[in-house]
N, C-alpha and C positions, 0 to 999 in steps of 0.2 A: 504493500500500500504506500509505503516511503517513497520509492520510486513512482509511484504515481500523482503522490501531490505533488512532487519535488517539479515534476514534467505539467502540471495545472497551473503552478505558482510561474514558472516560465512564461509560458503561453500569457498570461493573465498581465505579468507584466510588460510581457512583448505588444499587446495592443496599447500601452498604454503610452500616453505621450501628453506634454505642455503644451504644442503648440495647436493651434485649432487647423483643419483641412475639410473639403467637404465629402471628404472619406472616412471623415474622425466622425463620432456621435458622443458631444459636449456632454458634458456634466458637471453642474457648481454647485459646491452642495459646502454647509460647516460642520466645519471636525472639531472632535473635544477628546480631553484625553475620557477614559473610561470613568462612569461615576461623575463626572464634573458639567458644570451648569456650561452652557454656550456660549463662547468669549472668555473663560475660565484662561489662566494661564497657561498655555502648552495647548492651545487652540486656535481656529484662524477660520477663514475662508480661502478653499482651494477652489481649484478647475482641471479636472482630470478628461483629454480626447481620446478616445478609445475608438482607435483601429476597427472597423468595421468586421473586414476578414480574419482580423486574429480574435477578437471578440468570440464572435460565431467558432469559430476553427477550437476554440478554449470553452465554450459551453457544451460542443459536441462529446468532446474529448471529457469531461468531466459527467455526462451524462452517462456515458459509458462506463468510466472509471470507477466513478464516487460511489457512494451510499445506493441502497438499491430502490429507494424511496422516488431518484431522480429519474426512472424510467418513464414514471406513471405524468410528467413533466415537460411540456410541451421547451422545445430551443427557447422561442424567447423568452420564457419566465425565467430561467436559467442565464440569460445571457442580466437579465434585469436585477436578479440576487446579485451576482458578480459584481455587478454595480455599484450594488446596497453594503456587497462587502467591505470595495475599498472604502467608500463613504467611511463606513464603522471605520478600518484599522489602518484610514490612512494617519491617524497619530502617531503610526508606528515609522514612516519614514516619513514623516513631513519636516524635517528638520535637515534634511540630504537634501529634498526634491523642491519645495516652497519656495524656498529662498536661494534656489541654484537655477541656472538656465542653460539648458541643453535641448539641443537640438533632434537625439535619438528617443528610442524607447526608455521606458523606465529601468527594465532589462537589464540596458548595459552603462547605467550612472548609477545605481546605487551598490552601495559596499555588500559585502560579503556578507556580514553580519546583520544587515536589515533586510537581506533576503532572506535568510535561513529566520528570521522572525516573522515573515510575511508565510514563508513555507510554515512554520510551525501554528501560526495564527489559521491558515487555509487548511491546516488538517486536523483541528482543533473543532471546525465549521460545521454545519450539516451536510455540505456537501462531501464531506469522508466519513460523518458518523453519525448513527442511529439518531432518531426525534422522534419522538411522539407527540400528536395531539388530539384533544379530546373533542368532538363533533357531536351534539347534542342536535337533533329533528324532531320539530314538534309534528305528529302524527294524527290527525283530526281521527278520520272514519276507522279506527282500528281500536278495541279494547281488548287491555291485557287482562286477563284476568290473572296470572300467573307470573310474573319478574324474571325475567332469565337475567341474567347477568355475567357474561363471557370475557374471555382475552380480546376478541376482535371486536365485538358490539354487544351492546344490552338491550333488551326491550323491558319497558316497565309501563307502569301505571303511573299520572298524574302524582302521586303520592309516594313513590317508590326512587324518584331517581335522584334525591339528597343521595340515598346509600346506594344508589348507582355509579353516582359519579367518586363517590370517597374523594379521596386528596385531588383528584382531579378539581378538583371545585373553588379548589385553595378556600380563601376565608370569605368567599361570598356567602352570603346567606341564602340559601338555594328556593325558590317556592313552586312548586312542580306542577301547580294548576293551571300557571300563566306561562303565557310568551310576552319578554323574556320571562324567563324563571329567574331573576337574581329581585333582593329586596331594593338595592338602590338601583331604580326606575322610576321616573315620574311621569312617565310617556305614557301613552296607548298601550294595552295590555290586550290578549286573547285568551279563549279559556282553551287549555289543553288536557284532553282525554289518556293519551297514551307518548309517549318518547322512543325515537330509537337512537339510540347513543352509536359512536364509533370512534375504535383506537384506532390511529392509521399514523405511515409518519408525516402526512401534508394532509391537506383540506382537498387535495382534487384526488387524492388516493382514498380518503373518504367518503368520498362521493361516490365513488366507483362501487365501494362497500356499500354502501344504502339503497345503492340500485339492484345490485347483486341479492340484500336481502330481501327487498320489497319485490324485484320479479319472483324470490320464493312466494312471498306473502300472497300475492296475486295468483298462484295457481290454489289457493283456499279455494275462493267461489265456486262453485258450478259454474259454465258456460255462460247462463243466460243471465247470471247477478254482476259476473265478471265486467261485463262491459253495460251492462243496467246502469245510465248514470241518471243523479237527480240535480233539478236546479239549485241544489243547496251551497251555503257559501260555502269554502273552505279556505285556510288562507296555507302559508309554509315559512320557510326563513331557518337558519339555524344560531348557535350560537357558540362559540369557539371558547373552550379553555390549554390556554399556554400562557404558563408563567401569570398572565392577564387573560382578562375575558374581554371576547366583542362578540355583537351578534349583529343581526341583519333581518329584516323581512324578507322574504321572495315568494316565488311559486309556490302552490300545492305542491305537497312530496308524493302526494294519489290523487287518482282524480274524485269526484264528487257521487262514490259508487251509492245505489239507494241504500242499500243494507248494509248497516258496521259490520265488520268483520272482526270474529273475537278470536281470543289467542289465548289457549289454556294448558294447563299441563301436559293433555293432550297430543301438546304439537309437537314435544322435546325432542321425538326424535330426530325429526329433519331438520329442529334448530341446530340441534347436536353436530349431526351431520354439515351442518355451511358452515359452523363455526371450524369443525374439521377442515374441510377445503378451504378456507383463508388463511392456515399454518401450513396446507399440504405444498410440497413444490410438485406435484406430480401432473405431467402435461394434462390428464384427464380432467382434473378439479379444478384446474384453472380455464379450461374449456367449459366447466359445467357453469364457473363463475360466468364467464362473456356473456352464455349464453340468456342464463336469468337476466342479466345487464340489457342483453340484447330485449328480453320478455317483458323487462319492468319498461321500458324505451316506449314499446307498444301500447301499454296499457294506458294510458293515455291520450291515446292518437286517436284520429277521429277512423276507420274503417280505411279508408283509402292512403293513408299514409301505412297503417298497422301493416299493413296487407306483407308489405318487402320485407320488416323489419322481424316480420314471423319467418321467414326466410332464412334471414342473416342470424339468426337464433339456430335455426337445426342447421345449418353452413355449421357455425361452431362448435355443437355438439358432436355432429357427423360429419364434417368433410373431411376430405382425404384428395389432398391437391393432386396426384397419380391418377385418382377413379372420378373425378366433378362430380357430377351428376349422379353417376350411376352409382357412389358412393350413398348420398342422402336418397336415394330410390332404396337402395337394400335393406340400410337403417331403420327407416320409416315402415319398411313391411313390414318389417323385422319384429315393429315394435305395436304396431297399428291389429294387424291379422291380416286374415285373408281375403276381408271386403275390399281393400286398399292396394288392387293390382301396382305392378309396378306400371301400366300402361295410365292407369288412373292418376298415379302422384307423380308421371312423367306430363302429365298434362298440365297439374300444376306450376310445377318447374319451369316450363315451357313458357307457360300466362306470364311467372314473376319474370322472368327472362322479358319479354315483350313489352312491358313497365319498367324493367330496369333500364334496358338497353334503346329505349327512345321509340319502340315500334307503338306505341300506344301512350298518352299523358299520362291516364290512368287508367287503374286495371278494369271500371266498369269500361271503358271505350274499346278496349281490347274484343278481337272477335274470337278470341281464346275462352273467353268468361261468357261467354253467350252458348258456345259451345260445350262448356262441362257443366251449364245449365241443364241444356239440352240431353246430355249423356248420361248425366247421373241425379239430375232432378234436384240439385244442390246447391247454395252458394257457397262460389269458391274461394268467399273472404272464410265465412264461418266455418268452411269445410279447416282449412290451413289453419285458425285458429283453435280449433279441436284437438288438431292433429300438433301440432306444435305443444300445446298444454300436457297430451297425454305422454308426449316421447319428452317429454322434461319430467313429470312426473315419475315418469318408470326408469329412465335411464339416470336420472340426479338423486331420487330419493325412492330405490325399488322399495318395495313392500309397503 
């Protein structure tokens, strides 16, 4: 790993430069030392231009390299920390670089000894080591009757997730009825039924995990409650504990289905089970993850968007980049019976193909869906919807 940061820290200071270029991407920002108020002695205002190409060339490389956290992490977020890094630890060489003027990178003006600080500072960072934080979802149409409380997420009740969240929570005063849940709040509040919590080491990795558990959540319903929605309000937002808390309003995390969906002792074993698969490394579990991600995507859609993304779900469970096709035709019989020729779910195929690939807007315009109307007396949103629910059911959570 030594050699890795050591080959980050390079690259990092190799974009970096004084003077401005319209190759460079400016950044003025004020430095302090650690702990100290701003304008503090051993503080100032800098201006660091950063190399475009070396930039980039040093977030790819550290996505790669670093913490494993960094995959789930789009380049520019990555290229944006970097940013944010030297911000923080340019105290650490501002007393080489501030008040000297040179014409190359940072790279090759500063001493030996403020790099192997920079180096030690950069692998000290998240970008070389483990983080955790905590992602609290307020959850409207779902009641827990039951608290689960796991390594990767928790679900609880309204009332339950003080000792949900444990130290997570630091010294807020947690109140588990409302959005936010913290007692200093003077804002707009919403009442909240049910939480799903999530450890992850970023906020977009947790995200990934809420999707992953709510497309489990969403194969509860039966067929026709699943996408039953009513005009009821709901709202979403989450709220972040690291070190400090923030939250946020946003979207619904479901949509507005008629019937709450309850969640009782019951269910422990296929909670059991994804909480398995978010520790497993094993290529299958994390196929089974996509694919719930890909299910929970759907469940919200209106019909005509749903239609693909029921597709891109059994893609991930069952594809097999050697066999396409005929790979998810096997699967599916496989899993379906023998009502479900494979000439039948090659017709399907065939529709999503003709919607994907621009032959049709959408799949009612398609003369594919008019045709497996006609052959099987069925819609061929609700048929793939069926089908998709059953071969996650049986093949993520047998029995």
């Amino acid at each position: 790993m030594t050699d890795y940061v050591c080959e980050a820290a390079r690259l990092l200071l190799s974009s970096m430069h004084k003077h401005r270029h319209a190759d460079r991407r400016r950044s003025s920002f004020v430095f302090t030392q650690p702990g100290q108020p701003p304008f503090s002695k051993g503080g100032g205002i800098a201006e660091v231009n950063f190399d475009r190409g070396r930039l980039l060339e040093c977030a790819v490389y550290i996505r790669k390299h670093g913490a494993p956290h960094l995959m789930n992490l789009p380049v520019s977020k990555i290229e944006r920390e970097l940013i944010l890094f030297v911000t923080e630890n340019y105290y650490i060489i501002a007393h080489e670089a501030l008040w000297s003027d040179f014409a190359g990178p940072y790279a090759d003006n500063l001493s030996v000894e403020k790099t192997h600080e920079i180096v030690a500072a950069l692998g000290a960072s998240h970008f070389f080591r483990k983080q955790q934080v905590t992602v609290a979802f307020p959850i409207v149409p779902i009641r827990i009757l039951d608290d689960y409380i796991g390594a990767s997420f928790f679900l609880c009740a309204s009332d339950g997730l003080a000792a949900a969240l444990g130290a997570d929570a630091g010294g807020f005063r947690i109140i588990g009825d409302t959005f936010p849940p913290i007692a200093r709040w003077d804002g707009a509040r919403q009442a909240v039924p049910s939480w799903l919590g999530v450890r992850a080491p970023t906020i977009e990795a947790a995200r990934k995990v809420r999707a992953s558990v709510l497309g489990a959540v969403a194969l509860l319903p039966q067929h026709d409650e699943r996408y039953m929605f009513s005009g009821r309000k709901i709202f979403g937002g989450e709220i972040i504990f690291r070190d400090k808390c923030s939250f946020c309003f946003g979207e619904p995390h479901t949509p507005p289905i008629m019937r709450d969906i309850t969640i009782d002792s019951t269910n422990r074993y296929w909670i059991n089970q994804l909480e398995y698969k978010f520790t497993s490394e094993s290529k299958d579990d994390q196929k089974h993850l996509l694919a719930l991600e890909y299910f929970y995507q759907a469940w919200t859609k209106d019909p005509v968007t749903r239609f693909p993304l029921m597709f891109f779900s059994l893609d991930a469970i069952f594809g097999d980049v050697s066999k396409a096709t005929q790979a998810v035709v096997d699967a599916v019989s496989r899993v379906i019976g023998s009502e479900y020729t494979a000439d039948r779910i090659r017709l399907l195929l065939h529709l999503r193909a003709s919607v994907v690939h621009g032959g049709a807007p959408n799949v009612y315009e398609s003369k594919k869906y008019h045709t497996y109307y006609q052959k099987y007396g069925k819609d061929a949103i609700e048929e793939i919807e069926m089908i998709t629910a059953t071969c996650l059911q049986q093949t993520i959570f047998p029995g």
